[in-house]
N, C-alpha and C positions, 0 to 999 in steps of 0.2 A: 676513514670508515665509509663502507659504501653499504646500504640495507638494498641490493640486488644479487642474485645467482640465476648465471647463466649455465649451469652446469652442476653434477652430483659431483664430481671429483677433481676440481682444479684445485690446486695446492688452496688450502684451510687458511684465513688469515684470522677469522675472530668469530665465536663461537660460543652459547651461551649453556651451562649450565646449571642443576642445580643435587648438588651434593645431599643425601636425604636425611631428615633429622627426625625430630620428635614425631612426625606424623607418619611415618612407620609404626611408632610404639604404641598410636590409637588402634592399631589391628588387631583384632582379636580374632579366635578361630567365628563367633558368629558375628562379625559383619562384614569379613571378606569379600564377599557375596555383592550384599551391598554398596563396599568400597571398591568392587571390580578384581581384586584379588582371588587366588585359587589358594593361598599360604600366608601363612605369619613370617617373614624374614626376620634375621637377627639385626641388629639398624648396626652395632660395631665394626659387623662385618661387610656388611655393605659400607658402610663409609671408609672402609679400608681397601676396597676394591675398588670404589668411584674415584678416591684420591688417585688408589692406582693408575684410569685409566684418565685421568682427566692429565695426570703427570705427562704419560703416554703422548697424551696432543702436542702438551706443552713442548715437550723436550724431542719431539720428534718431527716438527714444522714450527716451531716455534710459534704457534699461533698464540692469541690472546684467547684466553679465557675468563667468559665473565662469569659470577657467581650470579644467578636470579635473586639469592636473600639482599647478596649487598646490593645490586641495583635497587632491590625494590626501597629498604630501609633509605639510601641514599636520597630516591624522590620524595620520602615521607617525609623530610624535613621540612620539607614544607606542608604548614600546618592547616593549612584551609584545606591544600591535595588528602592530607590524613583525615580530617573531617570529613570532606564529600564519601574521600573510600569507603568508612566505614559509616558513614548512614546510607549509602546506596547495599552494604553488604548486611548489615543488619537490620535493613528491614526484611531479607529473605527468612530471618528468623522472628519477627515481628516484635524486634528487640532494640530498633534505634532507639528507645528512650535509655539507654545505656550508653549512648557515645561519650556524652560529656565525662561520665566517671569513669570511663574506658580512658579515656584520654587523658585524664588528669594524672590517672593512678598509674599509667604504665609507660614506661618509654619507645622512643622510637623502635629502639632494635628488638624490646617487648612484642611491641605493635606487630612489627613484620612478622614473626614467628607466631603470633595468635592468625592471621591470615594466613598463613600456611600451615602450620600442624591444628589450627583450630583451637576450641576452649570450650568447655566443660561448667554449666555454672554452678557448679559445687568449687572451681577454682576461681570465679568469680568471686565468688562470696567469701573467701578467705582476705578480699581486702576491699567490695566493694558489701556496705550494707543498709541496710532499709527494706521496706515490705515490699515494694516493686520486686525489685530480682526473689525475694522470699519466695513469692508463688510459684518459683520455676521451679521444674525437677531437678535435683542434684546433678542426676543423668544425662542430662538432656543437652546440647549442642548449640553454644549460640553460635559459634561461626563453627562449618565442618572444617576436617581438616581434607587433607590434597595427599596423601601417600601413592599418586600416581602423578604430581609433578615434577618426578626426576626425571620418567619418560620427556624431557623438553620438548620432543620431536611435535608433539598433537596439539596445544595450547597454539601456535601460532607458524605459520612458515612464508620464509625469505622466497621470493620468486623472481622471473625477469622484469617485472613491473614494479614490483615494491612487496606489503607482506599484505598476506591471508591473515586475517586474525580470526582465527576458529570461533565457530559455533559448537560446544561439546554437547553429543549426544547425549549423556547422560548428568544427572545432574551433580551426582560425587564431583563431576568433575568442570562443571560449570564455570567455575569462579578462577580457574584457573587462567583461563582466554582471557577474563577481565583484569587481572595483575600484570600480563605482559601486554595488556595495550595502554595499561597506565603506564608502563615503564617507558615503553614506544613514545606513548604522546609530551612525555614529560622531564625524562632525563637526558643530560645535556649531552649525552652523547648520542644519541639520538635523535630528538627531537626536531632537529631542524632538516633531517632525510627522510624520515618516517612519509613514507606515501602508503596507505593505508589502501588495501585492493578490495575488501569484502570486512564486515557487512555493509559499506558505502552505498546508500542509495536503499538500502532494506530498513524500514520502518516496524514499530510495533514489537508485538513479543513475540508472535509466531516465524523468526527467524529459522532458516531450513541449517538443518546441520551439517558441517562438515569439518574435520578432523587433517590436523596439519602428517598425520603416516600417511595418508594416502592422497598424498601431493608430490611428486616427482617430475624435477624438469629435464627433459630428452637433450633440450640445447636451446637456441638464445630466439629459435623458432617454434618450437612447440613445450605443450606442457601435458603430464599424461596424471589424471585424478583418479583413485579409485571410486568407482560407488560401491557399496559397502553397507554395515549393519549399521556405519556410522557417520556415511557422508550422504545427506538427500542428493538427487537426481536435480532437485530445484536449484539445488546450491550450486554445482556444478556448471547448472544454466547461467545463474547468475554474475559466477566468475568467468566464466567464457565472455560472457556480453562488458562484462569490465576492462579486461586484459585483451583480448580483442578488439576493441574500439580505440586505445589509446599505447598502444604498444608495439613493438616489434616481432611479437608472438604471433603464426599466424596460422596456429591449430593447438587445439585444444583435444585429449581426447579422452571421454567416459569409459573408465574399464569397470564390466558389470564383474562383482567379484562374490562369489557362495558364501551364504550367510553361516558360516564356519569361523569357530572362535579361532584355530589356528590360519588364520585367512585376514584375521582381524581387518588391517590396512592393508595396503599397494605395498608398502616396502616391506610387509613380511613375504611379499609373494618375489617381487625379483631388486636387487638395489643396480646402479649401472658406477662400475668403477673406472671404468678407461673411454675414451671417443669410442672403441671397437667391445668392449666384454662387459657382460654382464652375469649375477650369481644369481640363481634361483631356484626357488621348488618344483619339481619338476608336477608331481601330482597335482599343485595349484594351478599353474602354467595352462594344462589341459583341461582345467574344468572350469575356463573363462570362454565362454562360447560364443560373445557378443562385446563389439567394440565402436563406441562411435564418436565421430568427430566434429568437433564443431567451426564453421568458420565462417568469416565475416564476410559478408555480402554487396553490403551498403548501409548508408543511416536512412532513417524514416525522416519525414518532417522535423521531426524536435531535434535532430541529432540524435537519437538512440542506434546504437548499432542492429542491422537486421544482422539475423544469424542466418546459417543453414547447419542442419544436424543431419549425417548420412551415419547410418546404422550398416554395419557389417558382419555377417555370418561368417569371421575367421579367426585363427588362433593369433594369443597379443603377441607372442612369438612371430606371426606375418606381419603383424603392426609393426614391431620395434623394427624390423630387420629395413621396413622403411624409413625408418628416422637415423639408424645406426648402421650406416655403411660396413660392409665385411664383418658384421657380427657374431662376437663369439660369444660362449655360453660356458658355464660352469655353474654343473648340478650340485647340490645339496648331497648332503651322503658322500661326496665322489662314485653319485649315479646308482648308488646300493638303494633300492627303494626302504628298506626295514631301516638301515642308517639313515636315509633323508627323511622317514617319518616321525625319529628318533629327536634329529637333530634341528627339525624345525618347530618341534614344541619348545626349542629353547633359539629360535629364530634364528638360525643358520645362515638364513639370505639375507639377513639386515646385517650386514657389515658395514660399517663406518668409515670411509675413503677422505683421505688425509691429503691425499696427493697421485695423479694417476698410476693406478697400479701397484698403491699402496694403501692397507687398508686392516682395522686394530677389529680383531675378531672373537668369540669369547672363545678361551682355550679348552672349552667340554665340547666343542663343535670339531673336535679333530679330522674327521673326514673331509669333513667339507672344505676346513683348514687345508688337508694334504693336495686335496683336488687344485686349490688355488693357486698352490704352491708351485704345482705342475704347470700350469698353467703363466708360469712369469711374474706371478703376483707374490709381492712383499706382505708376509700376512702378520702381523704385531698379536702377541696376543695377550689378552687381559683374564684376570681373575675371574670367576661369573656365579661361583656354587648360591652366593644369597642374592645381588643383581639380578640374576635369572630368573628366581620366584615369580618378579610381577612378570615374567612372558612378555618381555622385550626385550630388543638387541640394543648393540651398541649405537646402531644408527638413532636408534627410536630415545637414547638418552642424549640427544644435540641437539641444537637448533642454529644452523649455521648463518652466518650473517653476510659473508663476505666471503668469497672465494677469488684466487687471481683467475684475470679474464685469462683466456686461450686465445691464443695469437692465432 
């Protein structure tokens, strides 16, 4: 096991997912909104579709696939890791004086699944009692739950240095970054590779955000970050001056992207499948008007990396075609502007690359699919009608760990 990617499409060796469960069925049509959702999903159907396409990896690079439930349960057996978890997570509900009867009452594999689908203390109170929890609403939430941690892709991501472990912008989705760096720092498969690249060195609460979709590595020299509704500018700086000082990376580049919910991340806008092709929106493409790059200079006294940041007035299109020799392109739609605006509400350019030039696509994305096709590319295709709902692609439900190097 190696926790480095030098590349979006070298053959797949191991690969984290998370199959979604109960904390789908917390949705309801009014807190969508709140929980980042546009829909209620069916959760049967979706777990018949995610089996589909996790099958799909399995059986078509033979990669490993890990579950996020069973890793997490797995580190929870240890009973002090379960204790800290959960008084650093319920005090956000101003409820750790509940750890002890949370832990007595419930088991491991309990445990994990209230950290991810959340709990309710009207289901509390069916086995813990006393006037303490009495005063809560029946309503009310002591751990939220996570129905956007099947996306794997944004809670944390694999780079040429080691991982980003996100800052999420919003708060539904907060707790999620902090379950895969527990997993990171603690399980044995893990644990002893884990180089942690951000928030390293960042103190305090006011931590700047940034989201593992719009992180994408070009090759074993550069890395390209969206900024976003959901990645600070700060953050950005910060990972540059990390992975830059102590790495083989030797550009970094800010792509400024329109505060547009179909824009979300960098990889709804273009993903990179082969050394030479890449899929993308073409309407996003054009309305990235500023790109800039950051690179290392020298250190200051202390050793801190100096940077330099050059800002450019040009399309990320002139960007890429600098990182990616003989660069080819395949539009969304297959170039039909109504079919690409169609088809990237249900993320058309986030395809999932397994091995170069092979890549597991959702089968409502036909166009874009045929266009691929044309184009020499092995396109898999997966079920998507309830997956779809939360408005991410295949790419955005991975988090790749390991890919084989490129010779």
């Amino acid at each position: 096991m190696n926790l480095q990617l030098n590349s979006e499409f070298g053959k797949l060796k191991a690969v984290i997912t998370q199959r979604p469960g109960r904390e789908i069925e917390r949705l309801t049509p009014s807190n969508t909104s709140e929980l980042l959702f546009e829909d209620v999903p069916y959760l049967e159907g979706m777990q018949k579709e995610h089996d589909e396409f996790t099958n799909l990896i399995k059986n078509s690079v033979g990669a490993q696939v890990y579950r996020l439930r069973d890793l997490l349960t797995e580190v929870l057996f240890d009973q002090q890791l379960k204790i800290d978890l959960f008084e650093t997570t319920l005090k956000k509900s101003d409820s750790a004086f509940l750890v002890d009867d949370i832990l007595a009452r419930y088991s491991t594999a309990e445990c994990t699944s209230m950290l991810i689908a959340g709990i309710k203390v009207k289901e509390l109170k069916k086995k813990i009692k006393g006037t303490s929890i009495n005063k809560l609403e029946d309503e009310g939430y002591i751990i939220n739950p996570s129905p956007n941690l099947y996306f794997m892709r944004d809670p944390a991501a694999v780079v040429q240095d080691g991982v980003i472990c996100s800052h999420m912008k919003f708060s539904g989705r907060q707790g999620e970054s902090s379950l895969l760096k527990t997993i990171f720092e603690n399980h044995p498969d893990f644990k002893e590779i884990f180089n942690p690249v951000y928030p390293a060195n960042v103190t305090g609460d006011d931590i700047p955000t940034i989201e593992g979709g719009d992180i994408i590595v070009l090759s074993d020299k550069a890395l390209a970050i969206g900024c976003s509704e959901r990645t600070d500018e700060k953050a950005i700086e910060l990972v540059a001056g990390q992975i830059l000082n102590k790495s083989t990376v030797e550009r970094i580049y800010q792509v400024d992207l329109p505060a547009k919910r179909n824009f979300m991340h960098l990889d709804t806008v273009f993903t990179i499948i082969d050394e030479n092709l890449i899929v993308t929106y073409p309407d996003a493409m054009s309305s990235i008007l500023q790109t800039c790059v950051y690179r290392k200079e020298g250190e200051d006294e202390h050793g801190e990396p100096i940077l330099n940041k050059e800002c450019v007035n040009e399309s990320i299109i002139s960007v890429l075609q600098k990182e990616i020799p003989y660069m080819e392109i395949v539009e969304t739609g297959d170039g039909n502007p109504d079919f690409a605006s169609r088809e990237q509400w249900y993320d058309g350019a986030n395809v999932f690359a397994i091995s170069p030039r092979r890549v597991i696509s959702y089968n409502r994305n036909k166009y874009t699919n045929r266009a691929l096709r044309a184009a020499g590319v092995e396109v898999i295709e997966t079920s998507s009608s309830e997956l779809s709902r939360g408005l991410g692609g295949p790419r955005c439900m991975t988090m790749p760990l390991w890919r084989m190097e490129l010779s």
